[in-house]
N, C-alpha and C positions, 0 to 999 in steps of 0.2 A: 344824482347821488353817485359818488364816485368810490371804491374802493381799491386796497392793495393789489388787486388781478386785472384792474384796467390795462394796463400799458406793458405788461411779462409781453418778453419775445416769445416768438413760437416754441424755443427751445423748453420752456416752463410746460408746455400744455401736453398731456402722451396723447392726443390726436393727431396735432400735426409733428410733434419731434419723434414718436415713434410708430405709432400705427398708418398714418399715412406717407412716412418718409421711409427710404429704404433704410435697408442696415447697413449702409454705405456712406450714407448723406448724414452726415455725424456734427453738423454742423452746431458749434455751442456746448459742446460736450465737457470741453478742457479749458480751461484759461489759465495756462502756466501761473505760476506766483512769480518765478525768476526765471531769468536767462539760461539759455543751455544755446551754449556756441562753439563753434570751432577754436576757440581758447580753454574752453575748461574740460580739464581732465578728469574723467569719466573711471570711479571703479562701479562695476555689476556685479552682482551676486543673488543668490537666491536658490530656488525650486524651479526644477525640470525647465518652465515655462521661459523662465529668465533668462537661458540660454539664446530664444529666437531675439531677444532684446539688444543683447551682445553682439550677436550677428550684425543684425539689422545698423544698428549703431556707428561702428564699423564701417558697412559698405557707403553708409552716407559721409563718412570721410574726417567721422569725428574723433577725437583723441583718447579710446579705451585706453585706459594703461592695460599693460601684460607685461606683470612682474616676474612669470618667470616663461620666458619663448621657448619653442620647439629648438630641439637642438636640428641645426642645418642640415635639411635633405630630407628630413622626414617626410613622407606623405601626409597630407592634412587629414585626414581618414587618421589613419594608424595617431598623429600628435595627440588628435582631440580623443582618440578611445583612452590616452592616459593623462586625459584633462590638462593639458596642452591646448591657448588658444580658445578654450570654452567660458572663461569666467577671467577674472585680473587678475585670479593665481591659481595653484592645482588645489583649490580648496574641495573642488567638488561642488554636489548640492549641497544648500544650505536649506532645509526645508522650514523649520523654525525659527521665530525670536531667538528662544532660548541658546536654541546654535551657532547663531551669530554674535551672540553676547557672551559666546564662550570660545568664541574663537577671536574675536579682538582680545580680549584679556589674554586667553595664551600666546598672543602675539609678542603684548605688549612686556609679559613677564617672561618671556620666551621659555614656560613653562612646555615640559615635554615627560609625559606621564608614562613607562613602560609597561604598564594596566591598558593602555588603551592600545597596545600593539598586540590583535590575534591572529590566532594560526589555521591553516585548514594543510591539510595535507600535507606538512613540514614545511609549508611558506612562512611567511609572516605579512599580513596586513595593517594599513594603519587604519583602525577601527574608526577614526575621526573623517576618511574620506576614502572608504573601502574602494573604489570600482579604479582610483589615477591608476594605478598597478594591479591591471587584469589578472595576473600572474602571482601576485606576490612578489614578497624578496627573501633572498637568501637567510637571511639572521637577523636578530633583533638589532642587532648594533647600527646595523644598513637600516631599519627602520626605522628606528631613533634617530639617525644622523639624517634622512632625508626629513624628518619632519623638524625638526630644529633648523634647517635651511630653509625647510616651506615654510615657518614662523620668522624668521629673516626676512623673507620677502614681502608677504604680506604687508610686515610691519612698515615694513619702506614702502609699499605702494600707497598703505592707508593717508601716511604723511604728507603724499603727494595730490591726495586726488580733491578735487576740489568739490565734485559732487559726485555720490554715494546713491546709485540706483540698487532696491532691493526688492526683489519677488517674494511675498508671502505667500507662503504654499499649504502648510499643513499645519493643526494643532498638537496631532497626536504624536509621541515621541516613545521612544524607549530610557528608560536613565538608572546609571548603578546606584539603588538604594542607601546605601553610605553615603557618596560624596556627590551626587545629585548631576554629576557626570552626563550628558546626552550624547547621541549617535544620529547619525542619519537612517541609522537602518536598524534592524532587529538584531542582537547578535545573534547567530547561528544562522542568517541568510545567507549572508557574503562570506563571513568568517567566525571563528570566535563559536561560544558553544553558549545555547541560553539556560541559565540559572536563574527558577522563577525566586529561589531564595534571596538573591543576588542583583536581577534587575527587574525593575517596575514599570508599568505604563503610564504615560501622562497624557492626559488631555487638558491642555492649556485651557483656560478660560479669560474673557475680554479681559480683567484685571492683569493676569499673568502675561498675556500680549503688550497692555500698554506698558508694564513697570518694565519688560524686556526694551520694549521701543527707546524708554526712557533711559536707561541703562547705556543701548547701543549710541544714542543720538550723544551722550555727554562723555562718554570714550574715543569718542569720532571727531568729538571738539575740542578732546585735549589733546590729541595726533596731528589735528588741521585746524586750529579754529578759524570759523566762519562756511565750518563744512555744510552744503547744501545736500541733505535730502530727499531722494524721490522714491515714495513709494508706490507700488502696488499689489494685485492681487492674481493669484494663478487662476486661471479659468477650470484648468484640470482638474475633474473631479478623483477621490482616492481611487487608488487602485483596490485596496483592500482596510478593510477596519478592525482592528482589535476592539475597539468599544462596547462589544457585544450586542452591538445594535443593525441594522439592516445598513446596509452602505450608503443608499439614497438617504436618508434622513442624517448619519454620522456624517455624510456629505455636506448636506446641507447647514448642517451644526457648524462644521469647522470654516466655512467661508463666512459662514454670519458672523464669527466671531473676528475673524481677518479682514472684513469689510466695516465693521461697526466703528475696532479699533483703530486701523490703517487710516480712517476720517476722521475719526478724533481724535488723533495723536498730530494728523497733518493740520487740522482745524484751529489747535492750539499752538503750535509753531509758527513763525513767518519763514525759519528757513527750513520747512517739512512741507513737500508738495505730495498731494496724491493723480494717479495716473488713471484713470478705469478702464483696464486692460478686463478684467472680469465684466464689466457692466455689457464691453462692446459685442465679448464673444458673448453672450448668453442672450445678449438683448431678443426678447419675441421675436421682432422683426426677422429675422434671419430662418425662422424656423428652423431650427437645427442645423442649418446649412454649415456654419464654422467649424462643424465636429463631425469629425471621421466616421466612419458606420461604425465602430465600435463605442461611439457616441463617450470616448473619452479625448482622444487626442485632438488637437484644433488642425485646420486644414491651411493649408495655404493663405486661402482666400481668406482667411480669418486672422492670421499672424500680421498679411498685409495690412486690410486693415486698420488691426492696431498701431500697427507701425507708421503708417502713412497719417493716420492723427495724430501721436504726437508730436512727430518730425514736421509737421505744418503748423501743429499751435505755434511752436517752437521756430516756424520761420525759415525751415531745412527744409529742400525739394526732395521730394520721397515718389516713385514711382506710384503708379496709379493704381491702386488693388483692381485683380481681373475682375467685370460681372459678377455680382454675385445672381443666379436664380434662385429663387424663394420656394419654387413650388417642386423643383426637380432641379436641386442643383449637379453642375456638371464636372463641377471638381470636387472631388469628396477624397480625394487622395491628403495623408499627414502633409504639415510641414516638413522641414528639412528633420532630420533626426535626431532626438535629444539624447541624452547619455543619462538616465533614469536609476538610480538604487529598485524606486520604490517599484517599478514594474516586474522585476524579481521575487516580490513575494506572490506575483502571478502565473510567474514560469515556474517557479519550485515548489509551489503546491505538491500537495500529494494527489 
């Protein structure tokens, strides 16, 4: 008598693909849908996470666009603290669908909203990507005229890139009540003053993730068509919850929603591939090992990793992730540094 679990590879069974394989030995994890080579032109974007993506990307010698460069001389420290270098434009985090589906369209309209330029201390920020400009700027005019060039750029990277990697990071959002407007961040964190009359909380749900997916993937194909996307998911759990609910469980809520959808929006595409950048950092195997002792940021050993699998599905030589030890690991230090909104609502607590 024969049935459908006769002949599964190892990778099928969680005995031998996870419990008795390391969180290293990732073998069967990914099977690209399509090519990703040193011909095609790569934009990244996303949540925190997306950043090691870029990076990594990059060193392996492949063709990120960066629509707009450090102007010459800068230290790379000082380029990337005003988003310079970190993502294919100074867009910032994109923590949301919704985000990104509002930031291709004011691309594409090259609409530029003086409501979404706040003040903190006679600066002026641009609410849509608070942190590129530590400092602020002098006047609105200067803010408005840098984001109508940042929507310039963009526009021309999108048209160029042939595949479209993007980090899904978080459900929960802030948006102005009228015009349904979202932010990376809380007004009143960064800049800007919050008005509960004025702005509301959201928490996306599967539906609202996939019709964004949907939204994002048919504006990307009328910029590029044939544009290949790749998604994934941030490992990073919230820093903080507005949801009124315990953070471990809002936690929990907001990746089941970004992992359910991210696979079936990729499931239903040929040219939508998913990545398990969450599946690899969380995997048991590792026991914690991939997360920092503050048991939010991933470590080293855990970004590698990630990176060294896809960059091998993929056919790209990726160095070797160091050991990981399971029972006492011995790097527990972060990855390289990310450039974060949402960790501010950690620092400014009261």
């Amino acid at each position: 008598m024969t049935h459908p679990y006769d002949d599964l590879p190892d990778s099928a069974f969680w005995r031998s693909a996870v419990a008795e394989a390391g969180p290293q030995a990732l073998e069967g994890i990914f099977t690209p849908k399509f090519p990703l080579d040193r011909s095609a032109a790569i934009a990244t974007a996303g949540s925190c996470f997306a950043q090691h993506i870029g990076r990594a990307l990059r060193r392996a010698g492949l063709n990120v666009l960066d629509a707009e460069p450090a102007p010459a001389g800068r230290p790379k420290r000082v380029a990337e603290a005003y988003g310079y270098g970190v993502y294919s434009a100074r867009y910032g985090n994109i923590y949301t669908t919704r985000q990104l589906v509002q930031l291709i369209r004011d691309a594409m309209a090259g609409r530029v909203d003086p409501a979404d330029i706040w003040t903190r201390d006679g600066r002026f920020h641009d609410a849509l990507r608070p942190t590129v400009e530590p400092g602020g700027l002098a006047s609105l005019d200067e803010a408005v005229a840098l984001r109508r060039a940042h929507l310039r750029a963009v526009l021309g990277m999108l048209r160029k890139a042939s595949h479209f990697v993007f980090t899904l990071g978080l459900t929960e959002c802030w948006a102005d009540r009228e015009t349904g407007r979202v932010w990376p961040t809380c007004p009143g964190v960064v800049a800007g003053e919050f008005d509960p009359a004025q702005h509301e909380f959201l928490n996306l749900g599967w539906q609202d993730v996939m019709a964004d997916l949907a939204l994002a993937r048919g504006l990307l194909q009328d910029l590029h068509p044939g544009m290949k996307m790749i998604l994934t998911v941030s490992p990073v759990p919230l820093t903080a919850t507005a949801s009124g609910r315990h953070v471990l469980p809002a936690t929990s809520r907001s990746k089941a929603v970004l992992l359910a959808a991210a696979n079936e929006f990729a499931a239903g595409h040929d040219d939508v591939d998913y990545f398990p950048s969450y599946e690899i950092v969380t995997n048991p195997a590792a026991r914690g090992g991939f997360f920092a002792p503050n048991l939010r940021e991933v470590t080293q050993a855990g970004v590698d990793t990630v990176i060294a699998t896809f960059l091998g599905a993929h056919g790209i030589d990726a160095p070797a992730p160091q050991p990981l030890e399971v029972d006492t690991p011995t790097d527990t230090t972060p990855a390289e540094d990310v450039i974060c909104e949402e960790i501010l609502l950690e620092a400014l607590r009261k």
